[in-house]
N, C-alpha and C positions, 0 to 999 in steps of 0.2 A: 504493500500500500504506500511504502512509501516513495517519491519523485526525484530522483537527483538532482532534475533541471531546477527545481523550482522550490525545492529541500521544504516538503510537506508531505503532511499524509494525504490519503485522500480515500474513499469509497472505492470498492473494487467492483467491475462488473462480472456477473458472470462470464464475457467470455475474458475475463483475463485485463480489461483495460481498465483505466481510471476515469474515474467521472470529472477530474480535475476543479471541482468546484471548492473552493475552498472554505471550510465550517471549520465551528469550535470544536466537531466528533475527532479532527487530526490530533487537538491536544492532548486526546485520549494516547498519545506517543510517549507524551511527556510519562505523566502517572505511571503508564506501561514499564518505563526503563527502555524502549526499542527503539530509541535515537538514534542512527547509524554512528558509530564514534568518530568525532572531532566535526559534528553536522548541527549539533546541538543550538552553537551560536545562529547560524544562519535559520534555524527552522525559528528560535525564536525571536528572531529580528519581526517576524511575521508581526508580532504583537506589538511592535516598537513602531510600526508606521501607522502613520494618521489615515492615510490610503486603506488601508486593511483594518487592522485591530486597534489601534490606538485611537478612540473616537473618543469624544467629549465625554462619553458614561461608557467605560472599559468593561467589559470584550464581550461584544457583539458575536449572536450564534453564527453570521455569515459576516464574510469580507468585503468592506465596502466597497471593495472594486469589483465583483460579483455581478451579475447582469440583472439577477432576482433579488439583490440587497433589499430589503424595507425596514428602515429600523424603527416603525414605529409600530407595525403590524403584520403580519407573516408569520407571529408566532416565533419560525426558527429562521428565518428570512434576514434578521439582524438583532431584535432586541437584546436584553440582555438581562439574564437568568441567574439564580442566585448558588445554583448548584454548579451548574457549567463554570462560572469564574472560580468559585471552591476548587473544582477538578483543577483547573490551569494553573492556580495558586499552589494546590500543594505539589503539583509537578512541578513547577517553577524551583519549590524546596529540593525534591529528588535530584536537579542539576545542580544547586548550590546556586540558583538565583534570587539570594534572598530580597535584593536589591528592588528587581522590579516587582516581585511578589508582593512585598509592602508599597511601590509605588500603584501596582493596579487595585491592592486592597483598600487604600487610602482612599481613591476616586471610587471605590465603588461603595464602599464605606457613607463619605462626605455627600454622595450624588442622592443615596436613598434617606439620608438624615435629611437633607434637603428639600424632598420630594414628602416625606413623609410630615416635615414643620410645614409645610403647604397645601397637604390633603388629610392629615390626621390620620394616614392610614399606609399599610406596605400593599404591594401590589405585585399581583404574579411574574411581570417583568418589568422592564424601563426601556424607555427608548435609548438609541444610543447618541443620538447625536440635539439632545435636546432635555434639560433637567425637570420631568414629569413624570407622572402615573404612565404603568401601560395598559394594557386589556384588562385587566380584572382585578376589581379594589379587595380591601377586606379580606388578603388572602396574605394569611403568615404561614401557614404548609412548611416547606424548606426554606420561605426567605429568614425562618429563624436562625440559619445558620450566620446569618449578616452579624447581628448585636452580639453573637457569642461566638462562636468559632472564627467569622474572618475577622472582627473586628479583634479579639484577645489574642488569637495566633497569628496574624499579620500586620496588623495597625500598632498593638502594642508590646508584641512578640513574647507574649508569655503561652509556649506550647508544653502539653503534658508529653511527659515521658513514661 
């Protein structure tokens, strides 16, 4: 699954090719450990551009240079999800990027405190490129893991051992 050219995962088709669209399911590499060795940098540069993953509310399920990108609805089309950035965070740890780990926890941290002091409530996802609610209010499900997990293990770096 993964791409040399373009150093990402991607979805494989049955007969063998790549769908080359580029989602947050690649960063499932990270977590995995099956980063090809010394590819690691470049696969996560993905995250570091504004073009792609680096949007105003960090890390959109699709890359904004994508042709289906929507980051404000499509579900997995771009918004951004409270599990998915967990995934990417704690693989970001597996490589020893703790750096950016606590910069995408920070923005995603600040983007729903923000969202949340403006609607009184957490919401199933967020837009990526815009600081608001996204599809469905009233819904803490997994975004619990925001105030407790990402925010004590990447915002203030206190993880259990």
């Amino acid at each position: 699954m993964w791409d040399e050219k373009t150093a990402f995962f991607y979805d494989r088709f049955r007969n063998g090719s790549l769908n080359k669209v580029k989602s947050i399911v690649g960063y499932w590499g990270l977590i995995a450990g099956v980063v090809p060795d010394n590819k690691e940098n470049a696969f996560i540069k993905h995250l570091e551009n504004p073009d792609e993953f680096a949007r105003l509310h960090r890390v959109p399920t699709l890359s904004a240079d994508e042709q289906a990108y929507s980051p404000i609805k499509g579900y997995w089309c771009g918004p951004v999800w409270a599990p998915t950035n967990y995934m990417v965070l704690k693989g970001l740890t597996k490589y020893g990027k703790d750096s950016l780990a606590h910069e995408i926890a920070l923005n995603h941290v600040t983007n729903v405190a923000e969202v949340f002091k403006n609607t009184n409530t957490f919401w199933e996802n967020y837009p990526a490129d815009t600081i608001r609610g996204g599809v469905r209010k009233n819904f803490i499900g997994w975004n619990g893991i925001i105030p407790i997990n990402i925010l004590f293990e990447y915002v203030f770096g206190v993880r259990p051992d």
